[in-house]
N, C-alpha and C positions, 0 to 999 in steps of 0.2 A: 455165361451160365443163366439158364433159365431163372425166373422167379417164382416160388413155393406160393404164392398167396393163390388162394380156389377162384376161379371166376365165372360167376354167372351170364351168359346174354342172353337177356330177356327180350331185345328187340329183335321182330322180324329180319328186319331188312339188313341190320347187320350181319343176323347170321348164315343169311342166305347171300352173301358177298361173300366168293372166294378171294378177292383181294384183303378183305380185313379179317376174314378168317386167319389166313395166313400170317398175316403182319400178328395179329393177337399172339396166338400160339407160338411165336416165334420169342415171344419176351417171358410169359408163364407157360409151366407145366401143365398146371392143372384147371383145362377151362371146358365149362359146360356151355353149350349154344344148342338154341331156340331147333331143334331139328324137325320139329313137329307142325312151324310155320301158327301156334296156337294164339291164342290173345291173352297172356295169363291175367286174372283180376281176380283179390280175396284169396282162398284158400289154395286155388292153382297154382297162384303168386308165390304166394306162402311157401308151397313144396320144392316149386322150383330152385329157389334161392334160398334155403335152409342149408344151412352146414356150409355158406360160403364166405369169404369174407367183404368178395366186393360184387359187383353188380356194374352193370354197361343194359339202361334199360331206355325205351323207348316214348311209347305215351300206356304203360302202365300204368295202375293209380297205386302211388305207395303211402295210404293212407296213415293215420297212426296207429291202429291194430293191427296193421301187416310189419310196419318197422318193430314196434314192441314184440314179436315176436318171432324176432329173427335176431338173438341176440350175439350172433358172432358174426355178423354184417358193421364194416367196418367204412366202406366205400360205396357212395352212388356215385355214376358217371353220366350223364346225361346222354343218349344219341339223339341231338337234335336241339331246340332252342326252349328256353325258359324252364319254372321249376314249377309249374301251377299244378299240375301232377304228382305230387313228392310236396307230402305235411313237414314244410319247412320246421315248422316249431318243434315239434315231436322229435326230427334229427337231430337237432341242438340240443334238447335235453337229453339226448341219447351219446351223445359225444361222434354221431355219425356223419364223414367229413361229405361233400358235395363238389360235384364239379357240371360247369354246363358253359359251353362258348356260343356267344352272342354273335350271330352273322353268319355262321359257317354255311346257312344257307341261303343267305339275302339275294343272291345274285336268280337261284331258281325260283323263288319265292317273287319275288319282282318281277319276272320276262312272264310268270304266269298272271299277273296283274294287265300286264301291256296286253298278251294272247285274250284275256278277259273283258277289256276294252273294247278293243277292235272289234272283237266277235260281236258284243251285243249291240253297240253304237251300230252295226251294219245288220243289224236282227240274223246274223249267219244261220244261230241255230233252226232261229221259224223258218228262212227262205228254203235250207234243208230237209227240214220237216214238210216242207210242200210240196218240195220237188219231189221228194221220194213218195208221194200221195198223187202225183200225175197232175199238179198244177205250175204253172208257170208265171210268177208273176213276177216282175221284176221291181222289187220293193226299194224305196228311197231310205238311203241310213247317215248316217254322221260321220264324221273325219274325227278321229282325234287331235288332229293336229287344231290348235289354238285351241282348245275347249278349257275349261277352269276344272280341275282335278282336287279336290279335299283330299290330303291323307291324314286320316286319325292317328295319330301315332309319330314319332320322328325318330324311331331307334334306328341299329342297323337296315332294318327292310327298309324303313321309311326313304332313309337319306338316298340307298339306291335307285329305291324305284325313280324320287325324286329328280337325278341324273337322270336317270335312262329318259325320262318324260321331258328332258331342255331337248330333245333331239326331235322331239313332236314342237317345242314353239309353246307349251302349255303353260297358261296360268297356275301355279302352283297355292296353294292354299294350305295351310297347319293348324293342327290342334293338338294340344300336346300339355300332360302336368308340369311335364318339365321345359323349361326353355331352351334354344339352339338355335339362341341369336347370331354368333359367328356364320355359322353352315348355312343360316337363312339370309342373310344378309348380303353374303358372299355368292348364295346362288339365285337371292329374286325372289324368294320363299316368303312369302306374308304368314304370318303368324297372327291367327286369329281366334276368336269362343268357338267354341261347338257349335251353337244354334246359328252362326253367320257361315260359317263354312260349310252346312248345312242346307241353308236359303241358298246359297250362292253357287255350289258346286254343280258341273255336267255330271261327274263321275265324283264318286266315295268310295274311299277305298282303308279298310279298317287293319291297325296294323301295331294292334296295344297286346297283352297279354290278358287274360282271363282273372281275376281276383274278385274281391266281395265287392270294391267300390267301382270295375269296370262290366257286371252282372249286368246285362242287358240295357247296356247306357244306349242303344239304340234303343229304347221303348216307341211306341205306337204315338207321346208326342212327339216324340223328336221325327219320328218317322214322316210322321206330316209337314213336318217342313220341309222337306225335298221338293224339289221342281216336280211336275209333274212328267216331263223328259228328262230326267236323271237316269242315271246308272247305279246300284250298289251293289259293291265286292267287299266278299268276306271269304279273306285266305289266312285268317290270325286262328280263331281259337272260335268254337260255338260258345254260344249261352249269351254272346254280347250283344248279340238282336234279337228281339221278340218275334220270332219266324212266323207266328201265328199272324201278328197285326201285320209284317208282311204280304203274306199270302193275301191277306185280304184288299192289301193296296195294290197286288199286282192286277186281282181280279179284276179289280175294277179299276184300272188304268191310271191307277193316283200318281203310280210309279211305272215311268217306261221297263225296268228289266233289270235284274237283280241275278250275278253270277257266285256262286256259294262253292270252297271247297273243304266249308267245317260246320260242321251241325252240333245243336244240344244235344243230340241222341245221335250215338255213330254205330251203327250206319243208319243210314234217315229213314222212317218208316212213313214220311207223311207221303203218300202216293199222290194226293188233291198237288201238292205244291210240285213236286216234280212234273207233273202231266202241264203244266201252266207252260206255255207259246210263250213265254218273256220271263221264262224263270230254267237256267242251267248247272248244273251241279257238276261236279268230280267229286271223287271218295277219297279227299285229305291227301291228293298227292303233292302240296307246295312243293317239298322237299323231295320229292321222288324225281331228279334226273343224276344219271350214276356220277355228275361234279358234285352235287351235294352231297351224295351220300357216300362217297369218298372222304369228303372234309369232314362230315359231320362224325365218321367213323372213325378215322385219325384223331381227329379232336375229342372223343371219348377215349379212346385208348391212352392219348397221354392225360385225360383228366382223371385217371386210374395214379396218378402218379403226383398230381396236383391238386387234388383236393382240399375244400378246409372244412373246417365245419363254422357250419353257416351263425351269423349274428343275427340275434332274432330279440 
């Protein structure tokens, strides 16, 4: 027998999945999905998910005026990883339970890290850009393989990418609040400060979540520490780099090339940094190949059934 509780999905891409359509529908009656392909934020948010009790939402922002008022929302489910989205506080004093599984998409999130590498260490996208302009030059690039690799961050994405990178021969490099000494230990992983991982790294590659104390920890100094042939990758979350002192070090060659698939402002309007020969972008697809979005889908559907409410 079906289950009677209302449910909303707020996220695109789940609803636009006929596998998780199906799987959903198959356990509740009564379920509203995203048909309109919209972004909902604030009061769209609001209409959409009123008069429901749970929610399966994506990177919506469910502030604290949007939960305060949706008072028979009982369930958030997360489609996809972390809660920097969703005013944790506000749900706990609301008695509104949460669910969100960590990794479900570490494996896309990571091979896009490796695709990110390669490509800029080999300038792919300028030699591209030239070619399709009637020049031909055949431009000198970098191997990954042996190069020293910084990853900020050592959660689920981390530890993967990590793997996937012993297959390249890379010096691995960590920075991280929390420690993971066993898994570093065990794989040759040095664990180091920020500003040395920083000085020392080929390739950076950021992989924390978004909060008040991880707000732009790449700043304009730390940004200068980079080699001047470095790489930086940002496939976690915008706001944790100062894009502006960026731009300014691509310009002017402080920093060999820098591949981004999360911006402060989504979608990116700075036209100056996209037009930059050593600066490539995607529009937030880490998560976007159909093994993630499969997992990530299941994995909300049964966090519809697991949730708690959160300690805060």
């Amino acid at each position: 027998m079906k289950k009677i509780e209302k449910i909303a999905v707020a996220s695109r891409s789940f609803s636009k999945h006929p596998v998780l359509r199906e799987e959903l529908s198959e356990l509740y009656s009564h379920v509203q999905f995203n048909e309109e392909g919209k972004t909902y934020q604030g009061e769209s948010l609001i209409s959409f998910l009123k008069d429901h009790d749970s929610a399966i939402v994506g990177l919506e922002h469910l502030t604290g005026d949007v939960l305060t008022r949706l008072p028979q929302l009982k369930v958030i489910s997360r489609f996809g990883v972390g809660l920097d989205t969703v005013d944790v506080k506000t749900a706990a004093r609301l008695g509104i339970k949460l669910a969100v599984t960590a990794g479900a998409n570490k494996r896309s999130v990571a091979e896009l890290v490796i695709a990110f590498s390669i490509m800029m260490l080999r300038q792919l996208p300028l030699a591209n850009q030239e070619l399709r302009s009637g020049k031909w030059l055949q431009r000198k690039g970098r191997q990954l393989s042996d190069c020293t690799v910084g990853i900020i961050g050592m959660g689920a994405i981390g530890k993967d990418l990590a793997l996937l990178l012993q297959a390249f021969n890379c010096n691995i490099l960590t920075y991280d609040l929390v420690k993971h000494v066993d898994f570093c230990q065990q794989n040759q992983i040095q664990e180091v400060d920020l500003e040395t991982l920083l000085q020392q790294s080929d390739i950076v590659t950021i992989h924390i979540p978004f909060t008040e104390q991880t707000q732009l920890i790449l700043n304009a100094h730390r940004l200068s520490l980079m080699k001047s042939d470095a790489v930086l990758i940002n496939v976690a979350r915008g706001g944790l780099v100062d894009e502006h002192a960026l731009k300014e070090m691509l310009k002017s060659n402080q920093l060999a090339g820098a591949a981004f698939d999360v911006f402060a402002t989504e979608p990116l309007q700075d036209q100056e940094l996209l037009a930059l020969p050593n600066f490539f972008a995607t529009p937030h697809i880490g998560g976007s190949t159909e093994e993630a979005i499969l997992a990530m889908g299941r994995a909300a559907i049964c966090g519809l059934e697991r949730a708690v409410i959160p300690e805060y």
